[in-house]
Biopython code that builds the backbone (N, CA, C, O; Angstrom):
import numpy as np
from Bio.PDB.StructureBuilder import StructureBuilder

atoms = [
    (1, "UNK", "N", (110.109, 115.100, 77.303)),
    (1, "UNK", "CA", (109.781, 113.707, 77.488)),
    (1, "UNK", "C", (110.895, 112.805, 76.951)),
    (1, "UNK", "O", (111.130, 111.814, 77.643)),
    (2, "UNK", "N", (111.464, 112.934, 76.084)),
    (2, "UNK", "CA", (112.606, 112.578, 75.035)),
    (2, "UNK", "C", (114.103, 112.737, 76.349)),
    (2, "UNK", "O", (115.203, 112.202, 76.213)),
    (3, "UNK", "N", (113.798, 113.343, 77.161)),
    (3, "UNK", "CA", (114.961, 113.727, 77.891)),
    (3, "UNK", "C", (114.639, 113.048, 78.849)),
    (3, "UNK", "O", (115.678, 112.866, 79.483)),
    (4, "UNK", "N", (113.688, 112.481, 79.420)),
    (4, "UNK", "CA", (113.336, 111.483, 80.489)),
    (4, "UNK", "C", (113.683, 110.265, 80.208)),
    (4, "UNK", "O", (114.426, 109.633, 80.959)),
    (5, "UNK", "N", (112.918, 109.474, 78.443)),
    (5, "UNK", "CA", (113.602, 108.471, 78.425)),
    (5, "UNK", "C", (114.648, 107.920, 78.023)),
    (5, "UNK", "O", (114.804, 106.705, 77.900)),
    (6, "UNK", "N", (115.812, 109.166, 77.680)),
    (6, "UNK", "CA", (117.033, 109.235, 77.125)),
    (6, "UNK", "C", (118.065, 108.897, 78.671)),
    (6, "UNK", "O", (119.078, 108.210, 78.803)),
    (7, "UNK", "N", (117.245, 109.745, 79.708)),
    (7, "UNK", "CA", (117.965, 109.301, 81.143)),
    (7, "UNK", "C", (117.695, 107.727, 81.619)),
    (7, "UNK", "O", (118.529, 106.920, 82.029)),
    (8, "UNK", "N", (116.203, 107.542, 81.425)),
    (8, "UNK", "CA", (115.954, 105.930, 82.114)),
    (8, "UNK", "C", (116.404, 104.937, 81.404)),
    (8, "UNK", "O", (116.548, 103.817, 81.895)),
    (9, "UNK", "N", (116.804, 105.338, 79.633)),
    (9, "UNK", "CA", (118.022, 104.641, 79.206)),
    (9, "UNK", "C", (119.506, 104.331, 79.826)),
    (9, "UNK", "O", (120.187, 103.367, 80.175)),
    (10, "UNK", "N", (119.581, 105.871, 79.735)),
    (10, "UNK", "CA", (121.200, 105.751, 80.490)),
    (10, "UNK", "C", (120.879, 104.806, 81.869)),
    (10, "UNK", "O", (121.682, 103.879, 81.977)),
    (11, "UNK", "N", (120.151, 104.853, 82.630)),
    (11, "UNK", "CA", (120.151, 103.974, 83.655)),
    (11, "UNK", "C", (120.026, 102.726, 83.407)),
    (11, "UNK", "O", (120.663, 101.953, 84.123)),
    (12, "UNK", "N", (119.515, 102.399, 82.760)),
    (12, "UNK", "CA", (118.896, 101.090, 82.552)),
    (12, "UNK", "C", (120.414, 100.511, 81.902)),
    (12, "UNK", "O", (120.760, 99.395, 82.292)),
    (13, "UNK", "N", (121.395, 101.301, 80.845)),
    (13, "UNK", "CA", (122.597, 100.666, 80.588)),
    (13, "UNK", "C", (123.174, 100.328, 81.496)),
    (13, "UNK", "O", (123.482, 99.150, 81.680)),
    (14, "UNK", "N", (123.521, 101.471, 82.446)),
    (14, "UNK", "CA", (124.311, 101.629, 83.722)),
    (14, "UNK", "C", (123.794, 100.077, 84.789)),
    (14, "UNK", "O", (124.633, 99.350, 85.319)),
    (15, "UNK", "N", (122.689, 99.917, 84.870)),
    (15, "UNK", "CA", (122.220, 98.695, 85.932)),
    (15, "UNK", "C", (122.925, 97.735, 85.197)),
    (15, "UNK", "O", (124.019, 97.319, 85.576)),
    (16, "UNK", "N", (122.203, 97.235, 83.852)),
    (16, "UNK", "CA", (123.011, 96.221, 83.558)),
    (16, "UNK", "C", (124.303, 96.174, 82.731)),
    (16, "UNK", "O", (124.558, 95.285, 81.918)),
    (17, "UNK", "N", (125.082, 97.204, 83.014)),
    (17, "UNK", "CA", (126.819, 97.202, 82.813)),
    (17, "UNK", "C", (127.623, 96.722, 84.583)),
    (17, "UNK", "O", (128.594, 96.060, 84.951)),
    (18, "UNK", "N", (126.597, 97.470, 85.202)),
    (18, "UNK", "CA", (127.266, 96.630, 86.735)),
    (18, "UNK", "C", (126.676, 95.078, 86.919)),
    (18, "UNK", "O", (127.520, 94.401, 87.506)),
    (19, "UNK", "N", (125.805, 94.525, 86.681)),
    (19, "UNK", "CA", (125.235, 93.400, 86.791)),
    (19, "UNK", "C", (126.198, 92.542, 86.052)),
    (19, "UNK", "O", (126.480, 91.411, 86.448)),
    (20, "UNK", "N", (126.784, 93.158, 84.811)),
    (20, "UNK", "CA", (127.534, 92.173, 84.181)),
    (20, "UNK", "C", (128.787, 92.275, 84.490)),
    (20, "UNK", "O", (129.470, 91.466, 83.862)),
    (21, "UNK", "N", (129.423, 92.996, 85.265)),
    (21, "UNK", "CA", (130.405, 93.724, 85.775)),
    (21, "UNK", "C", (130.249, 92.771, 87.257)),
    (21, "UNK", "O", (131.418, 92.424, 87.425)),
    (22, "UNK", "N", (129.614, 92.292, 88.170)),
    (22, "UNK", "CA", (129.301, 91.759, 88.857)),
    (22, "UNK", "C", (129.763, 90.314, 88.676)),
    (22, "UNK", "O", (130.541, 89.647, 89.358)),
    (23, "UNK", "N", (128.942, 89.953, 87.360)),
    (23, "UNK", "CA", (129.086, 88.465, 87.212)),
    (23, "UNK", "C", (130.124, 88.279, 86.496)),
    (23, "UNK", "O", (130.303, 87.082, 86.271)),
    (24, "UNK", "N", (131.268, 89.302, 85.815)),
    (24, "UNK", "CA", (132.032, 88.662, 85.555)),
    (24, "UNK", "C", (133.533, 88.961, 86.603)),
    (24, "UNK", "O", (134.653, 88.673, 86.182)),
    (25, "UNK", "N", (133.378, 89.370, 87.529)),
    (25, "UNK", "CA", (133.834, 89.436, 88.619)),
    (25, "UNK", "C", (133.906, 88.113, 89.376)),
    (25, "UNK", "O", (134.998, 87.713, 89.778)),
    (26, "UNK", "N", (132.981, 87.538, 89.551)),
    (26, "UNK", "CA", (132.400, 86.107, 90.078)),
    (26, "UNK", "C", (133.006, 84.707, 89.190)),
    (26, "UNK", "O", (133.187, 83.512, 89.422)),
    (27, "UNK", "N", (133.131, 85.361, 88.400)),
    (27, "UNK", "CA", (133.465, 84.669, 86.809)),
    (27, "UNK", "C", (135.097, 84.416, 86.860)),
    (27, "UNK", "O", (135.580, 83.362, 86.447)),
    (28, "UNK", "N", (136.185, 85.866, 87.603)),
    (28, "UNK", "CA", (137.086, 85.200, 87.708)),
    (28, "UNK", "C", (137.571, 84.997, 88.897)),
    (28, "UNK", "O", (138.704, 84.529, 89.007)),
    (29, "UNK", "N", (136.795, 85.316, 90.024)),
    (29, "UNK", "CA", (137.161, 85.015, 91.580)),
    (29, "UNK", "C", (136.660, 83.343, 91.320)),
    (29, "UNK", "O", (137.721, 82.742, 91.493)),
    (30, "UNK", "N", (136.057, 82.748, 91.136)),
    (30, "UNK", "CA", (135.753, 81.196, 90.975)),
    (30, "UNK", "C", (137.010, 80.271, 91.073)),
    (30, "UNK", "O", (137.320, 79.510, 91.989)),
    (31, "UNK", "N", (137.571, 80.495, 90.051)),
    (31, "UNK", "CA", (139.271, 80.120, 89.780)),
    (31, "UNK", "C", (140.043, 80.375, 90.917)),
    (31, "UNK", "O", (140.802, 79.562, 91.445)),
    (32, "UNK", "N", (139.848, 81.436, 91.255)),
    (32, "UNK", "CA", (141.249, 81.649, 92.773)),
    (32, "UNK", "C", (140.611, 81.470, 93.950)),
    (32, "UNK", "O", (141.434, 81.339, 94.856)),
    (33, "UNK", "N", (139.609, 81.416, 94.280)),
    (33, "UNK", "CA", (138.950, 80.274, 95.092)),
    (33, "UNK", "C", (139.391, 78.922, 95.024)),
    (33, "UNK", "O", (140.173, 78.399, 95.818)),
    (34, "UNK", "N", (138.855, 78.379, 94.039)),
    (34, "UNK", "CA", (138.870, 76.824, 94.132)),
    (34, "UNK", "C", (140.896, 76.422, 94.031)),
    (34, "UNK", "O", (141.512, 75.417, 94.385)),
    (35, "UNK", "N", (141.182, 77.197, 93.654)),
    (35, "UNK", "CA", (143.090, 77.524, 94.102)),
    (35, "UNK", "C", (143.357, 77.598, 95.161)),
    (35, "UNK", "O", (144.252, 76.838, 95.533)),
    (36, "UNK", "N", (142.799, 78.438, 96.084)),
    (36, "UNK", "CA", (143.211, 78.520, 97.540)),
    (36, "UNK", "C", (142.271, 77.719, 98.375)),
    (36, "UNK", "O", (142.058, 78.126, 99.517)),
    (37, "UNK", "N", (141.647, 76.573, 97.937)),
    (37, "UNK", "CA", (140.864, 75.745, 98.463)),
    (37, "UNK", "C", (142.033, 74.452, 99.302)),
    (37, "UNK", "O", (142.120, 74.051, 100.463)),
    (38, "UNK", "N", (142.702, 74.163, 98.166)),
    (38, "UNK", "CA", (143.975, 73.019, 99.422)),
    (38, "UNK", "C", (144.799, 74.179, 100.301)),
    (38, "UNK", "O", (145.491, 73.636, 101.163)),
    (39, "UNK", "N", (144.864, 75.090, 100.303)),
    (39, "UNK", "CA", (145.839, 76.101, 101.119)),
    (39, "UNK", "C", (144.453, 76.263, 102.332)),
    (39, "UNK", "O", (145.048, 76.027, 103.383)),
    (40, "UNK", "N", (143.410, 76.454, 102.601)),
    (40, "UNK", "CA", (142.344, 76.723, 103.239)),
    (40, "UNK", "C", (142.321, 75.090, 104.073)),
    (40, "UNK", "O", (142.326, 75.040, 105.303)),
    (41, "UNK", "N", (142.299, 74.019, 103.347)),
    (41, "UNK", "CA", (142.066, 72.988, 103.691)),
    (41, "UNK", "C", (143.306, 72.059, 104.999)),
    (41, "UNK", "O", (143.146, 71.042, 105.674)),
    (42, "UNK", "N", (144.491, 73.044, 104.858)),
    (42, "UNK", "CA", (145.437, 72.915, 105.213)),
    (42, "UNK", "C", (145.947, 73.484, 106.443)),
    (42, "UNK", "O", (146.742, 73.028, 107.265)),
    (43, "UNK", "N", (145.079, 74.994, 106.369)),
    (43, "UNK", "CA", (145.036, 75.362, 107.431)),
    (43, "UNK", "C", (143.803, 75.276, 108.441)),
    (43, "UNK", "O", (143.826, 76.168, 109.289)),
    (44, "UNK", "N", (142.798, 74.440, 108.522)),
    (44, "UNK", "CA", (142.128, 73.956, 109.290)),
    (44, "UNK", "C", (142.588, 73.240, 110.511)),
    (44, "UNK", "O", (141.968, 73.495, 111.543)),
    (45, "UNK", "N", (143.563, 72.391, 110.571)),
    (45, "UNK", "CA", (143.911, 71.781, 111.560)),
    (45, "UNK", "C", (144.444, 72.612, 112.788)),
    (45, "UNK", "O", (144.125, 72.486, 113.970)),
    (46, "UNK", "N", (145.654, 73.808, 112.012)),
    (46, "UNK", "CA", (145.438, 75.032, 112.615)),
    (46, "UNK", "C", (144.859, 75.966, 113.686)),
    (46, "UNK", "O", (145.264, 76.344, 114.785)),
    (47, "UNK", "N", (143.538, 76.243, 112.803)),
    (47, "UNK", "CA", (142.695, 77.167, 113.228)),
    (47, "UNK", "C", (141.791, 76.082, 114.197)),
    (47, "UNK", "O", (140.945, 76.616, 114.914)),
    (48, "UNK", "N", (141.933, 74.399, 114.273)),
    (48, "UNK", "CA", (141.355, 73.789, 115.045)),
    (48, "UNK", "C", (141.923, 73.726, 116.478)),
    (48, "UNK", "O", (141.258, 73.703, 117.514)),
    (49, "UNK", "N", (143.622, 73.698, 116.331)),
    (49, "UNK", "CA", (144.242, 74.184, 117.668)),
    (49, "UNK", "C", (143.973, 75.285, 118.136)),
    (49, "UNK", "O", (143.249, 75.264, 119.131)),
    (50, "UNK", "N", (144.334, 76.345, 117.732)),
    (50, "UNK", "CA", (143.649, 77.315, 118.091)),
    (50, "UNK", "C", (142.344, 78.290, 118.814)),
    (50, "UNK", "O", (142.233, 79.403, 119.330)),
    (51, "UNK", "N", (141.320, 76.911, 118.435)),
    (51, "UNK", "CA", (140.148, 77.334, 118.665)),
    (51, "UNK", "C", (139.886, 76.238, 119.868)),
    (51, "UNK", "O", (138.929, 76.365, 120.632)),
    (52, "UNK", "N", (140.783, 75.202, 119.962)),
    (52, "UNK", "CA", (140.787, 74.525, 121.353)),
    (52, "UNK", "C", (142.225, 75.467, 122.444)),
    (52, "UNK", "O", (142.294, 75.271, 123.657)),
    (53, "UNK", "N", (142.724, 75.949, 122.070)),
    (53, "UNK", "CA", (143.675, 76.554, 122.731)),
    (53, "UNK", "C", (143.062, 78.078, 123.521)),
    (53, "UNK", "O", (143.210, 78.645, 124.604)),
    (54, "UNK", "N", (142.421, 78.267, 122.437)),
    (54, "UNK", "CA", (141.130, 79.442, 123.396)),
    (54, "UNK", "C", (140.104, 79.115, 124.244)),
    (54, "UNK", "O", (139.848, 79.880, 125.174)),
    (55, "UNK", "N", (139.283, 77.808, 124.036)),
    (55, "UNK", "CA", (138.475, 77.371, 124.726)),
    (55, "UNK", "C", (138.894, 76.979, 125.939)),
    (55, "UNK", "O", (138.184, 77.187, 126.923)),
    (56, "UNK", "N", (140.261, 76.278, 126.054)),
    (56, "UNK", "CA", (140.852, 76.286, 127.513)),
    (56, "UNK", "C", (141.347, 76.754, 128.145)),
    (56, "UNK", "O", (141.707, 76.413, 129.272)),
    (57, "UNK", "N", (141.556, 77.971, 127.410)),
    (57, "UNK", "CA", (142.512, 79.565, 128.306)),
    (57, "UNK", "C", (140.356, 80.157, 128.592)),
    (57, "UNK", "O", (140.071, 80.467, 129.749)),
    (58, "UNK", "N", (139.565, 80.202, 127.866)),
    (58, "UNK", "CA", (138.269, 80.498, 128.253)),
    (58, "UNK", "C", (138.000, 79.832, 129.595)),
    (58, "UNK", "O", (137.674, 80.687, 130.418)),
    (59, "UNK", "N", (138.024, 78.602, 130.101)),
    (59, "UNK", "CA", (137.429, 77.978, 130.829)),
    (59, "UNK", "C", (138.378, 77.906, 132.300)),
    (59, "UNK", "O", (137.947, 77.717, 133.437)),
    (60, "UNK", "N", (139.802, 78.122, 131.870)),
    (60, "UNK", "CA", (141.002, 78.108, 133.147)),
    (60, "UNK", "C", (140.172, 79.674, 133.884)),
    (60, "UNK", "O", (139.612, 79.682, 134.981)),
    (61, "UNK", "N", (140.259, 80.537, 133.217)),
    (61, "UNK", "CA", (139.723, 82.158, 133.900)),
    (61, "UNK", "C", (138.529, 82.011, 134.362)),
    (61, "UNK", "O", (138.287, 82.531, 135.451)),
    (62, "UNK", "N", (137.272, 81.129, 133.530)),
    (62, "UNK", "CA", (136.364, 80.861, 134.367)),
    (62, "UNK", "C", (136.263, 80.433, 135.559)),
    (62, "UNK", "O", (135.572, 80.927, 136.450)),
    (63, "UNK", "N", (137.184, 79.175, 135.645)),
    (63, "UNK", "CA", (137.469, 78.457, 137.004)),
    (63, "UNK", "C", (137.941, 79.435, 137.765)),
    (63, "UNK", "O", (137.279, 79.654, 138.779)),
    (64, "UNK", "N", (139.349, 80.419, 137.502)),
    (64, "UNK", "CA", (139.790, 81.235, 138.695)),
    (64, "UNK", "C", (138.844, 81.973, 138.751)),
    (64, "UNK", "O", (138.567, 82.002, 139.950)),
    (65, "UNK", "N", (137.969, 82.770, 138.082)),
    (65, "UNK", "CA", (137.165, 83.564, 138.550)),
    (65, "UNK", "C", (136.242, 82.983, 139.609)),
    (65, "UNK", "O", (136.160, 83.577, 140.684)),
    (66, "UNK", "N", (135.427, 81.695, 139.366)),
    (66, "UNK", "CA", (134.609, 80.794, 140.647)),
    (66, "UNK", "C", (135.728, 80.688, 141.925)),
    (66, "UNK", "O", (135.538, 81.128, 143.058)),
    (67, "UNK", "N", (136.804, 80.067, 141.494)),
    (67, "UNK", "CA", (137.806, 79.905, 142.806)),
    (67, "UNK", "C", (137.515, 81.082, 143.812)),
    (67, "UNK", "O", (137.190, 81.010, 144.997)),
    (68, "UNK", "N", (137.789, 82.541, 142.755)),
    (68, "UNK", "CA", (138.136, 83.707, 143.861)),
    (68, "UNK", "C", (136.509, 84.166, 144.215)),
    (68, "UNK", "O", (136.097, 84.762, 145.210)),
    (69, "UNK", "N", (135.802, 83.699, 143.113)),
    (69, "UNK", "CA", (133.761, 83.806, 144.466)),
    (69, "UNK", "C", (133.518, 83.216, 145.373)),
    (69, "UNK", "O", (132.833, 83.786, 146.222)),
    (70, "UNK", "N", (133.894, 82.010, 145.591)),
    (70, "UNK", "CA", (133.784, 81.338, 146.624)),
    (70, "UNK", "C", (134.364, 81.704, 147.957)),
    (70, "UNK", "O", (133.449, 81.973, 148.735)),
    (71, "UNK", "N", (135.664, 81.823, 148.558)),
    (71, "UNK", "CA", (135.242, 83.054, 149.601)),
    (71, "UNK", "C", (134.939, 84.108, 149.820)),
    (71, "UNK", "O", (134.639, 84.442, 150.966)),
    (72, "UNK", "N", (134.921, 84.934, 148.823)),
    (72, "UNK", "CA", (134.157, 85.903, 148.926)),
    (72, "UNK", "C", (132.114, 85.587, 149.609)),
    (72, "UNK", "O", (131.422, 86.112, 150.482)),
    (73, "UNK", "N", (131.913, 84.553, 148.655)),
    (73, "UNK", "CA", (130.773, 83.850, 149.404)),
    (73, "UNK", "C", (130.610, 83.856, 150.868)),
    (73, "UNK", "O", (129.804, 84.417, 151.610)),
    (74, "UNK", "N", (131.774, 82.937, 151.102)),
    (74, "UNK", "CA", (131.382, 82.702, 152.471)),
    (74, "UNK", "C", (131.943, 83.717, 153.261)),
    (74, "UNK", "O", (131.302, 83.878, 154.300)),
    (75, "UNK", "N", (133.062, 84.574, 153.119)),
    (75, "UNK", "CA", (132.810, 85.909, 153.980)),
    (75, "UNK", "C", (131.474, 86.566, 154.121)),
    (75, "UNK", "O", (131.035, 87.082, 155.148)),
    (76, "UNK", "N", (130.867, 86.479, 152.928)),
    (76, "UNK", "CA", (129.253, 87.588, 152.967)),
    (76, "UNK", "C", (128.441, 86.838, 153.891)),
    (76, "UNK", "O", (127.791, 87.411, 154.766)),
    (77, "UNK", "N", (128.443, 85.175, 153.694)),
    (77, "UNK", "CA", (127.730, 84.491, 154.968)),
    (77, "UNK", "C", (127.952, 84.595, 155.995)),
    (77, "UNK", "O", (127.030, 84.744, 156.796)),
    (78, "UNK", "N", (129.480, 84.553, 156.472)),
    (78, "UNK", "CA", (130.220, 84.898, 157.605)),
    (78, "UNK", "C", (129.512, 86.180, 158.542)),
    (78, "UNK", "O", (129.315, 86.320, 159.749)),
    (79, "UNK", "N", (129.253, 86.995, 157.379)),
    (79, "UNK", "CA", (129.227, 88.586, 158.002)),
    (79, "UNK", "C", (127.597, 88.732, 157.402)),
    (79, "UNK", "O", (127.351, 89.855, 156.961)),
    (80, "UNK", "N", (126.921, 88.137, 157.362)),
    (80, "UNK", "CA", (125.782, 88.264, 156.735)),
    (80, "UNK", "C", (124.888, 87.525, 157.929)),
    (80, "UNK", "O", (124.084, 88.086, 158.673)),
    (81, "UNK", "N", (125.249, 86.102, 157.910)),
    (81, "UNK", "CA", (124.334, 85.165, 158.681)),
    (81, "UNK", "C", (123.926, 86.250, 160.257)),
    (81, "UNK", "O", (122.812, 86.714, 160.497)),
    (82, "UNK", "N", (125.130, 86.420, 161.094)),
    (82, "UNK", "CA", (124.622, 87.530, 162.241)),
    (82, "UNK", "C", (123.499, 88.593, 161.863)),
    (82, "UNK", "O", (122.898, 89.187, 162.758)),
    (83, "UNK", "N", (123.366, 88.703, 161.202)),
    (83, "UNK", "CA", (123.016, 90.248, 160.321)),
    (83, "UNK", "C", (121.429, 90.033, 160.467)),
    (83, "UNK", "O", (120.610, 90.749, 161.044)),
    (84, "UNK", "N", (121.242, 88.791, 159.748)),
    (84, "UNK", "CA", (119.744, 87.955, 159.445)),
    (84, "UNK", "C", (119.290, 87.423, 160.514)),
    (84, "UNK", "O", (118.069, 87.307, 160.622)),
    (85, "UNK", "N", (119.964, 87.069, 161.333)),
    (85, "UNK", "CA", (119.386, 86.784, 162.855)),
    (85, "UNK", "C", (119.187, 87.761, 163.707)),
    (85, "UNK", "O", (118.063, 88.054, 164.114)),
    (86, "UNK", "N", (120.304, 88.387, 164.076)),
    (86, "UNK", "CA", (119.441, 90.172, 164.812)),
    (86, "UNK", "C", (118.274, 90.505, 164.010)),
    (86, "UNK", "O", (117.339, 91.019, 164.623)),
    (87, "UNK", "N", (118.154, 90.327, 162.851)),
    (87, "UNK", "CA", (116.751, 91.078, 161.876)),
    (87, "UNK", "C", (116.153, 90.284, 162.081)),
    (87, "UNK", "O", (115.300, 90.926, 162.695)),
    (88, "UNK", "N", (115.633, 88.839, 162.121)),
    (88, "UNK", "CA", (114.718, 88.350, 162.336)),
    (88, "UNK", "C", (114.281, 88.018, 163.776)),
    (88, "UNK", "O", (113.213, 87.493, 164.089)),
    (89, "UNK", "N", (115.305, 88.418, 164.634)),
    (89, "UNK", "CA", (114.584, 89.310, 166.214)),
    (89, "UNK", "C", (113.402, 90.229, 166.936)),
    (89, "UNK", "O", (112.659, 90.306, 167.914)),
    (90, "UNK", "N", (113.828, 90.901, 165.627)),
    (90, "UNK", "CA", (113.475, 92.431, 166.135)),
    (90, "UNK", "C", (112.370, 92.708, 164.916)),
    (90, "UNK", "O", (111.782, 93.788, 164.849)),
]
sb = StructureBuilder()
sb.init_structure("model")
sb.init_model(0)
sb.init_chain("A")
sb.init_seg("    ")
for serial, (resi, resn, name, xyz) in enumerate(atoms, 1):
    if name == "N":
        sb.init_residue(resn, " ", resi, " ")
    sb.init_atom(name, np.array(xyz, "f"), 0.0, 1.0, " ", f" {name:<3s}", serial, name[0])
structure = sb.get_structure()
C-alpha cells in the first residue's frame, strides 16, 4: 500500500513540475512576443497584398474557367436540342 502511495506521489510531483514547467515557459515566451509584435505589425500590409494578389489570380481562373464552359454549353445545346426533339416524337 506504501508503494501505491509512494507512486501517486511521484505522480502527483511529476503533474505539477510540468504545470509549472508550462507556466514558466509562458512566463518567458510573453517577452518575445510582445518584441516581435512591431515586426508582426509591419508585416501586415504585406501579407495584405498578398492575400489580395491571390484573390485575383483566384477569380481571373474562375473567369477562364466560365469563359471555356460556355461553349462547351452551347455545343451540348447545339448537339443536344436535335436529340430532344426526335425524343419527344417518338
Amino acid at each position: 500500500m506504501f508503494a501505491l502511495m509512494a507512486l501517486f506521489g511521484v505522480v502527483m510531483f511529476m503533474v505539477v513540475a510540468v504545470a509549472l514547467f508550462a507556466v514558466a515557459a509562458k512566463l518567458i515566451l510573453l517577452p518575445l512576443r510582445l518584441l516581435f509584435l512591431p515586426l508582426k505589425l509591419l508585416a501586415l500590409p504585406f501579407i495584405a497584398i498578398a492575400l489580395i494578389v491571390k484573390f485575383a489570380f483566384v477569380v481571373a481562373i474562375g473567369s477562364v474557367i466560365v469563359a471555356l464552359l460556355i461553349p462547351l454549353a452551347i455545343l451540348a445545346l447545339v448537339i443536344g436540342a436535335p436529340i430532344a426533339i426526335v425524343a419527344s416524337l417518338t
